[in-house]
C-alpha positions in Angstrom: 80.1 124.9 79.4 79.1 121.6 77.5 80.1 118.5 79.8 79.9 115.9 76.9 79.5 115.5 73.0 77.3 113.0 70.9 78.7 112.2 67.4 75.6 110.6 65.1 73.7 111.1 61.9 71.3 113.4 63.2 67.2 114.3 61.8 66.3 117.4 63.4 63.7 120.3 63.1 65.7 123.4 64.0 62.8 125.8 63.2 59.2 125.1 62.9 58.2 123.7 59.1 61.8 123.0 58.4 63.7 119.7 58.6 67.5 118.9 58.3 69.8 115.7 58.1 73.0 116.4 59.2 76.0 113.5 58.4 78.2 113.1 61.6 76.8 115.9 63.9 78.6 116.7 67.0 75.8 117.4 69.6 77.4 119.1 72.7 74.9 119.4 76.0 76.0 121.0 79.3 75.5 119.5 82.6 71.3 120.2 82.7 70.8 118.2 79.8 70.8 121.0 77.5 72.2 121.3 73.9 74.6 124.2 73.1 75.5 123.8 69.9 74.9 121.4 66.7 77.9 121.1 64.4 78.5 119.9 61.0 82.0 118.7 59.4 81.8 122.2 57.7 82.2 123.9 60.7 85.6 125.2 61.5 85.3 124.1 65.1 84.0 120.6 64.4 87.4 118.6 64.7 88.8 120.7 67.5 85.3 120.1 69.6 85.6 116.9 68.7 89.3 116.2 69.6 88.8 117.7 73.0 85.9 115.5 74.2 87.7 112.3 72.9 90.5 113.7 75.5 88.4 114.5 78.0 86.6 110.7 77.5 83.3 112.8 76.9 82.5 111.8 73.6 80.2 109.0 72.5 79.9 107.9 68.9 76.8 106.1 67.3 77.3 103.9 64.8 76.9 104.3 60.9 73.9 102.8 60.8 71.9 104.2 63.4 70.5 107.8 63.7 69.9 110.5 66.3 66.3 111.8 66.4 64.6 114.5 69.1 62.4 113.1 71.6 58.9 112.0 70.5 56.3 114.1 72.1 52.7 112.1 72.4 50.1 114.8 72.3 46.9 112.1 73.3 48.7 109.4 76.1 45.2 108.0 78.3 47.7 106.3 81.2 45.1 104.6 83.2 44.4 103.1 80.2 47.6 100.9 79.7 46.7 97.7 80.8 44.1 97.6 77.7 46.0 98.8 75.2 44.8 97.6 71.8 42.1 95.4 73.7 38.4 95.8 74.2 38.3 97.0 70.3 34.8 95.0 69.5 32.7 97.7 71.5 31.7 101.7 69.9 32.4 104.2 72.1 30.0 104.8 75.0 29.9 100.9 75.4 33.7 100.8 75.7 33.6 103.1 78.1 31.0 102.0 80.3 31.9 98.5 80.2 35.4 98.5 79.8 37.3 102.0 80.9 35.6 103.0 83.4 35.9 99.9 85.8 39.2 100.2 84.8 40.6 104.0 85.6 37.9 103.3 89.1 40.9 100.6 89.8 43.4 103.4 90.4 41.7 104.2 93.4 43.9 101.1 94.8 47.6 102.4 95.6 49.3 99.3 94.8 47.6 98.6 91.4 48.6 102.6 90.6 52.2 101.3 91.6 52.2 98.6 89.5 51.3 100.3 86.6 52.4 103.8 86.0 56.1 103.6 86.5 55.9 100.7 84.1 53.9 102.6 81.2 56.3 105.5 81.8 59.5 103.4 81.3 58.1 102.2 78.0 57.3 105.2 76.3 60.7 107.0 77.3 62.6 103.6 75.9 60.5 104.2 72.5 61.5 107.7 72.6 59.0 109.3 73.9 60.2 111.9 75.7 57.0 114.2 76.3 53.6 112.9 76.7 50.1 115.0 77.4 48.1 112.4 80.0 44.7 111.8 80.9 44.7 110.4 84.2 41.6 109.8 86.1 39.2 111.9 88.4 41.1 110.6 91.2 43.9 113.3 92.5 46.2 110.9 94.7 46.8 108.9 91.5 46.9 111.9 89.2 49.6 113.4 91.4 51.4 109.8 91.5 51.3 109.8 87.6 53.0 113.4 87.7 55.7 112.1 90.4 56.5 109.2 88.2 57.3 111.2 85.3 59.7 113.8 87.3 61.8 111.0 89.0 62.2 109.0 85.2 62.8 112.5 83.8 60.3 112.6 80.8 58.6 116.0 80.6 55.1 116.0 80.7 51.4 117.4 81.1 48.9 115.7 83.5 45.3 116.1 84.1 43.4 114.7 86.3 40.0 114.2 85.3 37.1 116.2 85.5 33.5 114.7 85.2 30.1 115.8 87.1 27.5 114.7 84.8 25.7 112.2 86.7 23.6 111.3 84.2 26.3 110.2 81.7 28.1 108.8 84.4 28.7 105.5 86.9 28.0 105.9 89.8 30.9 104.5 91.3 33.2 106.8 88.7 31.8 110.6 89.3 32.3 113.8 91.3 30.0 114.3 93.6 29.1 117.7 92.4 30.3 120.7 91.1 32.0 122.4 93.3 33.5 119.5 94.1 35.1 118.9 91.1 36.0 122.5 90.5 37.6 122.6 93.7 39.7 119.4 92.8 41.0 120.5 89.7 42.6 124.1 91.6 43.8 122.1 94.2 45.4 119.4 91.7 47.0 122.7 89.6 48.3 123.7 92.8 50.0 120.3 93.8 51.9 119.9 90.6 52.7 123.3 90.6 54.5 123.1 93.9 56.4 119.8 92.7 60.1 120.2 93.0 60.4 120.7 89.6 63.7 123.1 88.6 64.2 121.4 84.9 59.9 122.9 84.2 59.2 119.0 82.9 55.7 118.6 84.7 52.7 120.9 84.4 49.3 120.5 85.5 46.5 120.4 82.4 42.7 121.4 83.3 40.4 118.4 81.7 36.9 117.5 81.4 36.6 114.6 79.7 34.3 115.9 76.9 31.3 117.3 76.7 28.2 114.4 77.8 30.5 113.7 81.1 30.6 117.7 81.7 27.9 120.3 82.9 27.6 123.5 81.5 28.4 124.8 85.0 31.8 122.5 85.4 32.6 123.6 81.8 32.5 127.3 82.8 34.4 126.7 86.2 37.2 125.0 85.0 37.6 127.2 82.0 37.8 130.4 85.0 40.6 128.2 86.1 42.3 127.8 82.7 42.4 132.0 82.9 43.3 132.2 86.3 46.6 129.9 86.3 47.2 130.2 82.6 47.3 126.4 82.5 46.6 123.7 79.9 43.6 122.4 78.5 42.4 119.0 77.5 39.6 117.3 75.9 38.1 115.1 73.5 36.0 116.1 70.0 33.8 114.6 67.3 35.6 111.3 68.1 32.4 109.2 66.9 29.1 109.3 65.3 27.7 108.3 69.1 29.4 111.5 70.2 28.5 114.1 67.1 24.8 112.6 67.5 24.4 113.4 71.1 26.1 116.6 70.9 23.7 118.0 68.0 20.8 116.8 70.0 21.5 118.2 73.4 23.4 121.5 72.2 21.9 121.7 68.1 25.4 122.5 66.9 28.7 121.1 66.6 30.9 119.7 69.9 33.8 121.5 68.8 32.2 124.6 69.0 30.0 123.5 72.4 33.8 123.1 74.0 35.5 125.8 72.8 32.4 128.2 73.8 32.1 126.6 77.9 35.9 126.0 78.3 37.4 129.6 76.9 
């Protein structure tokens, strides 16, 4: 039974590859939030829907000049990374990230910094529309899982990795598994975790994700991608995002990193 009623210009995709404007839709949603049925003014139930929310003070009316759109989904959200956005842009890749990224995601180790941030980067993007994001966190679990909690309490669906890295040599010390294991180990028992989150509405799910390829070993590649089988889970990473990247990968591996990912992860 739908609990409330949206009139609005509405821009919607009701099927994949299509696209529709619709003048003065009534939306009706039900009490979970989800739509039952999109009318137009052709349909012969749009006036009488309409009539009985406006009795039932259910209705709510745009204006003429505003539209209705579906949520924004953000396929590529780094989180950790907030603070920085659109800063730090005078370095190439590997020298961002060594002197820029990762001092900052190694911050999230710090509770109250995590608190500070998070809920805030989440309340922006839902009040831009966002309303599904795919995160990289960091290879830290208690803020990963923070990350995931945030996102259930505000309500925005989303898909959080924590970070996997275990190549030592490509790595900080201070921002690296200590092996392996260890890292495979983390990423099952972060799957778990999010898994068990309260989590009736399905809005947060765990993704598996190495980083890319140089912070990776062969050996972490193929554990996690067991993992990936085992849970039926997401997977994340990065590809052929610079010449830096391409180079390296052609030298260590002699082919492309798209195909050195796809091979280790699947």
């Amino acid at each position: 039974m739908s609990n409330r009623a949206i009139v609005a210009n509405l821009y919607h995709a009701p099927q994949r590859g299509s696209f529709e404007y619709i003048e003065q839709a009534c939306i009706e949603i039900d009490a979970n939030g989800t739509i039952t049925q999109v009318l137009s003014k052709s349909d012969h139930k749009y006036n009488e829907v309409i009539a009985s929310h406006e009795q039932n003070n259910s209705l709510t009316r745009l204006a003429n000049n505003q539209y209705l759109l579906p949520g924004l989904v953000d396929l590529h959200t780094h989180a950790p990374q907030w603070p920085q956005a659109g800063k730090g842009l005078d370095l190439p890749l590997n020298d961002w990230l060594n002197q820029y990224t990762f001092p900052l995601e190694n911050r999230y180790k710090d509770p109250d910094f995590t608190a500070r941030i998070y809920p805030e980067l989440v309340d922006t993007l839902i009040a831009h529309g966002t309303t599904t994001a795919m995160y990289f966190a960091t290879i830290d679990s208690a803020p990963s899982e923070y990350l995931a909690n945030v996102c259930k309490e505000k309500g925005q669906r989303a898909l959080v990795g924590k970070i996997s890295m275990d190549e030592k040599s490509m790595c900080p010390e201070y921002y690296v598994e200590s092996s392996t294991e260890v890292a495979i180990s983390a990423a099952e028992t972060f799957i778990q975790n999010i898994r068990e989150i309260d989590n009736q509405q399905d809005l947060i799910h765990p993704v598996v994700t190495p980083r890319f390829v140089p912070t990776s070993t062969k050996q972490l590649l193929e554990g996690l991608g067991k993992l990936v089988q085992k849970y039926q889970c997401h997977v994340q990473t990065h590809a052929s995002e610079s010449d830096w990247l391409v180079i390296l990968l052609s030298k260590l591996f002699r082919k492309q990193m798209s195909s050195c990912t796809t091979k280790q992860v699947s």
